[in-house]
Backbone as JSON, one array per atom type, in Angstrom:
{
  "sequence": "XXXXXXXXXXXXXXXXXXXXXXXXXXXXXXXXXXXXXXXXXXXXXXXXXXXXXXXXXXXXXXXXXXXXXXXXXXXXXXXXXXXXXXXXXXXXXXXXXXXXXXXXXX",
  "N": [[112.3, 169.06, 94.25], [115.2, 167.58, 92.77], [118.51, 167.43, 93.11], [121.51, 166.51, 91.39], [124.85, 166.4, 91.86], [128.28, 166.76, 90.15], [131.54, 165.68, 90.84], [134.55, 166.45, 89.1], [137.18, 165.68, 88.03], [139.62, 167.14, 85.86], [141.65, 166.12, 83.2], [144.91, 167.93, 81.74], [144.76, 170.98, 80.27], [142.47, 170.86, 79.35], [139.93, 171.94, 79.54], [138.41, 173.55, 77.37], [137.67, 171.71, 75.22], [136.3, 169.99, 77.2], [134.11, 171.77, 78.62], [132.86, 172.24, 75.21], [131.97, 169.55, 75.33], [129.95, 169.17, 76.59], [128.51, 171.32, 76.21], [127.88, 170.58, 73.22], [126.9, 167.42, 73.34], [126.49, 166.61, 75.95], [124.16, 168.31, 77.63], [122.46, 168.28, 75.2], [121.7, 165.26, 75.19], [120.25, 165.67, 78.4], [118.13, 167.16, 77.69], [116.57, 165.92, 76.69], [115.97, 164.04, 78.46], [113.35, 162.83, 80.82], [111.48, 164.93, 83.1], [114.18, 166.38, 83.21], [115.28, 169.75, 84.53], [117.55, 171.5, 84.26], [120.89, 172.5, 83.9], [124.11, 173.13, 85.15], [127.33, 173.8, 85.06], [130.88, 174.2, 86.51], [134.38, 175.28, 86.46], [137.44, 175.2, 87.89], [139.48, 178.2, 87.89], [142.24, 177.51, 87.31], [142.0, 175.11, 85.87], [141.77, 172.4, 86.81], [139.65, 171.24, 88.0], [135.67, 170.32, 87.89], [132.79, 170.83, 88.1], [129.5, 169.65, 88.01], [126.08, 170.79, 87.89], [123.42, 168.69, 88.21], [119.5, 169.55, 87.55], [116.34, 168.01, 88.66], [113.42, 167.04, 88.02], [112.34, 165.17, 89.79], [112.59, 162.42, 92.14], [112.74, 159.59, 90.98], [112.98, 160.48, 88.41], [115.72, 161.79, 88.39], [116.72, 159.0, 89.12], [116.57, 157.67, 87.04], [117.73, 158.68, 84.82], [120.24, 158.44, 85.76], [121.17, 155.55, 85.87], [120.42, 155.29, 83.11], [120.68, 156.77, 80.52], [123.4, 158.13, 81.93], [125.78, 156.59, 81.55], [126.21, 157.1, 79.18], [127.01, 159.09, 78.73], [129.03, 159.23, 80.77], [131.31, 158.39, 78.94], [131.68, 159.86, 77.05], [132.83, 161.48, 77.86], [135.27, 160.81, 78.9], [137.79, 161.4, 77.43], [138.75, 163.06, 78.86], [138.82, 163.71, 81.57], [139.86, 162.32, 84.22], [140.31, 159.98, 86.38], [138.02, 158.89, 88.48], [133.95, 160.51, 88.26], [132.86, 161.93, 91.07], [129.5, 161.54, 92.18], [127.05, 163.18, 93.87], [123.9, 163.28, 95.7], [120.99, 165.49, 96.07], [118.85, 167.13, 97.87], [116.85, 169.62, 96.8], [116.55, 173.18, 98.45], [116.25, 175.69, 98.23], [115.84, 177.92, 95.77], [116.75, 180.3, 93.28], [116.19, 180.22, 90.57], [114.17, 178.53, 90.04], [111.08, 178.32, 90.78], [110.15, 177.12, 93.99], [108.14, 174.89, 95.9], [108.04, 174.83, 99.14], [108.97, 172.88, 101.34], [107.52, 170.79, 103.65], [108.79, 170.07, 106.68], [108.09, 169.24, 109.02]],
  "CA": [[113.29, 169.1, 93.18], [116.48, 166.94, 92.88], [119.84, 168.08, 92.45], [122.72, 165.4, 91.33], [126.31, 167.47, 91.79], [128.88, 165.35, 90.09], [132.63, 166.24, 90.4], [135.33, 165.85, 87.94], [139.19, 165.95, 88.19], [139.95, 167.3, 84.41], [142.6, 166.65, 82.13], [145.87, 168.91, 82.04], [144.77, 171.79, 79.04], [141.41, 170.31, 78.78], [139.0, 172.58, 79.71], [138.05, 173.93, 76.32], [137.27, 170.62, 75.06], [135.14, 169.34, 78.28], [132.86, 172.62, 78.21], [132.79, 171.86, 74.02], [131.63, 167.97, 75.18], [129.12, 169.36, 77.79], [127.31, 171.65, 74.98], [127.16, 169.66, 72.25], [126.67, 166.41, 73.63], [125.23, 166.27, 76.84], [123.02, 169.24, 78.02], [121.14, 167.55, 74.18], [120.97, 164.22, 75.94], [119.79, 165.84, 79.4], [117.17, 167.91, 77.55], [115.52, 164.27, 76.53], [115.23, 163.23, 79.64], [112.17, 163.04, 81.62], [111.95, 165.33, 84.18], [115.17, 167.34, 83.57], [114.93, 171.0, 84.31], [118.7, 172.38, 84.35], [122.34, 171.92, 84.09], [125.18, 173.97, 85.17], [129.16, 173.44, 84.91], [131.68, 175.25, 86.59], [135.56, 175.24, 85.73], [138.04, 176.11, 88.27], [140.38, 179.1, 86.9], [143.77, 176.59, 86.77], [141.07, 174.49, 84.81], [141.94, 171.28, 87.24], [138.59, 170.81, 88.78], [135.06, 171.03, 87.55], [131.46, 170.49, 88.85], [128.4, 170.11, 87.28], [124.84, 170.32, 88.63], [121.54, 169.09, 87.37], [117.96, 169.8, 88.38], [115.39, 167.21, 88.44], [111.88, 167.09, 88.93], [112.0, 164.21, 91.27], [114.63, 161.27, 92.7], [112.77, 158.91, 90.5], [113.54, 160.86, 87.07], [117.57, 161.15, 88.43], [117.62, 157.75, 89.09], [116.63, 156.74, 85.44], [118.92, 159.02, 83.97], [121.66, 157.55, 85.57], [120.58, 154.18, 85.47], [120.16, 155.13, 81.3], [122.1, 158.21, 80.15], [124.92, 158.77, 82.48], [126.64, 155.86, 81.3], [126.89, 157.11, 77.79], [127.75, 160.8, 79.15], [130.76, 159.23, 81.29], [132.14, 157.5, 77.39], [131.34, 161.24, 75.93], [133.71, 162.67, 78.94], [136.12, 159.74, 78.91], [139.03, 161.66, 77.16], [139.43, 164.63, 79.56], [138.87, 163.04, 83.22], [141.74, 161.73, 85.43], [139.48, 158.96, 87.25], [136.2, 158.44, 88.26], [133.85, 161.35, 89.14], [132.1, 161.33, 92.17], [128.03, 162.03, 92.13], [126.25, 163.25, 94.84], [122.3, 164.01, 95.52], [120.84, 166.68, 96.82], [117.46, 167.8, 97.81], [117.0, 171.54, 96.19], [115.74, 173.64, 99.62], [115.66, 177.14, 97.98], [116.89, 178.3, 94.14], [116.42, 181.84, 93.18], [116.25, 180.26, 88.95], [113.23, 178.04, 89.9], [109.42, 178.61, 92.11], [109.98, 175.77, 94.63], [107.47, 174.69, 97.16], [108.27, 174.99, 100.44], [108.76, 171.35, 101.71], [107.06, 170.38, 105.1], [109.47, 169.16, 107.35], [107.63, 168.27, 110.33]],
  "C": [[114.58, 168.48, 93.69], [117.61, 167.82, 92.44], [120.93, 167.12, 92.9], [124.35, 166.77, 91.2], [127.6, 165.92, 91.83], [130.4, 166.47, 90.19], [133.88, 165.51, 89.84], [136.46, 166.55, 88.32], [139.34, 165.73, 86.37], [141.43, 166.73, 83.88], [143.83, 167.76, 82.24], [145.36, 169.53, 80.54], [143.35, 171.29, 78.24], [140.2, 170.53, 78.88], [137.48, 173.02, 78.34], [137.25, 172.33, 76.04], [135.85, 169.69, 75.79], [133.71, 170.35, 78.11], [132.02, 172.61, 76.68], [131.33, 170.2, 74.37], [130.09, 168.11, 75.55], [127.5, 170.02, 77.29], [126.95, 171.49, 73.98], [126.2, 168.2, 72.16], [126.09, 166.03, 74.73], [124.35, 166.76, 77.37], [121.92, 168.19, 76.35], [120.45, 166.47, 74.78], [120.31, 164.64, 77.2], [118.25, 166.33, 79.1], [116.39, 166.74, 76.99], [115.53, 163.76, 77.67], [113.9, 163.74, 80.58], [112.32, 163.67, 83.07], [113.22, 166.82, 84.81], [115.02, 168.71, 83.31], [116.53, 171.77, 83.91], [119.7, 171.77, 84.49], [123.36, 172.78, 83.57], [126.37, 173.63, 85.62], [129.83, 174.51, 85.13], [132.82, 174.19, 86.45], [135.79, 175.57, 87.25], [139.17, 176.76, 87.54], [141.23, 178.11, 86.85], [142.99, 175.43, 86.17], [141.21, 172.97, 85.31], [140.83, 170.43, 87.62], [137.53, 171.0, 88.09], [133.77, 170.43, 87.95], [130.42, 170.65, 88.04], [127.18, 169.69, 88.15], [123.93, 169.85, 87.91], [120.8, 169.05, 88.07], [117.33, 168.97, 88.05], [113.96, 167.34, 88.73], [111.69, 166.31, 90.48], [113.11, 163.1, 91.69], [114.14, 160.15, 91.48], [113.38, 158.64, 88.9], [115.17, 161.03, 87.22], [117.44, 160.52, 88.19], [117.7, 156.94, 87.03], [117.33, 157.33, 84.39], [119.94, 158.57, 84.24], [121.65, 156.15, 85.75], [120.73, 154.05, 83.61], [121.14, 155.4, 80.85], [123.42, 158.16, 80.41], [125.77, 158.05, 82.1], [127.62, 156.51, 79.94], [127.48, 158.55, 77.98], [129.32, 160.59, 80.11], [131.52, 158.35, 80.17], [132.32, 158.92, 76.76], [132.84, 162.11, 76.69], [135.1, 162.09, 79.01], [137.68, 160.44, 79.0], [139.64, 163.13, 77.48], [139.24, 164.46, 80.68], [139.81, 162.23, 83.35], [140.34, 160.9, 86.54], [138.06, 158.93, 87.4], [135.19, 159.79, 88.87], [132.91, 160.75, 89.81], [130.68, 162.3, 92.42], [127.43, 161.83, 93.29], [124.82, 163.86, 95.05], [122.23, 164.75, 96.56], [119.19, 166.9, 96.7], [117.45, 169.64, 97.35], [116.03, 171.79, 97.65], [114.98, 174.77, 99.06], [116.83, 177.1, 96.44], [115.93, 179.9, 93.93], [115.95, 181.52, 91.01], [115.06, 179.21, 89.07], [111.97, 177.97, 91.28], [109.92, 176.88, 92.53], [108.89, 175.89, 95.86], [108.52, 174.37, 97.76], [108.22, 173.61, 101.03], [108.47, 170.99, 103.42], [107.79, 169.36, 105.71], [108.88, 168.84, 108.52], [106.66, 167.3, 110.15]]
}
């Protein structure tokens, strides 16, 4: 399982709005994509910062969401981010919200 963690520098008073953007508009588009299992958004309390994760099945289903999707999800986000956010991958090791195999590292 993949996990993309993107982070976002909000808006001043723009919290409301971004979490608004996040459940109307793009958890719908995430839940059409191939592959996608999950996606969670945190806030920080002074509402400056905010992170979102998603779950993937695999690196190939990320990449074609953001290759597809993400473009039109950073136009959806446009008018409550202060620059560019910055997306990073992640291999999922252990999650307590989904059965993962055990991945053979040697």
């Amino acid at each position: 399982m993949i996990a993309h963690k993107v982070t976002l520098h909000l808006k001043p008073g723009r919290v409301a709005e971004f979490t608004q953007i996040i459940e109307t508009a793009i958890i719908p588009l995430l839940r059409k994509q191939q592959g996608f299992h999950d996606e969670i958004a945190f806030v920080v309390p002074d509402g400056t910062d905010a992170v979102s994760v998603s779950l993937w099945d695999q690196q190939t289903h990320a990449d074609a969401y953001r290759r597809g999707a993400y473009p039109a999800v950073l136009k959806a986000l446009a008018g409550v981010l202060e620059g560019t956010p910055k997306v990073r991958t992640y291999e999922v090791s252990n999650s307590t919200f989904h059965r993962l195999i055990a991945r053979n590292t040697i």
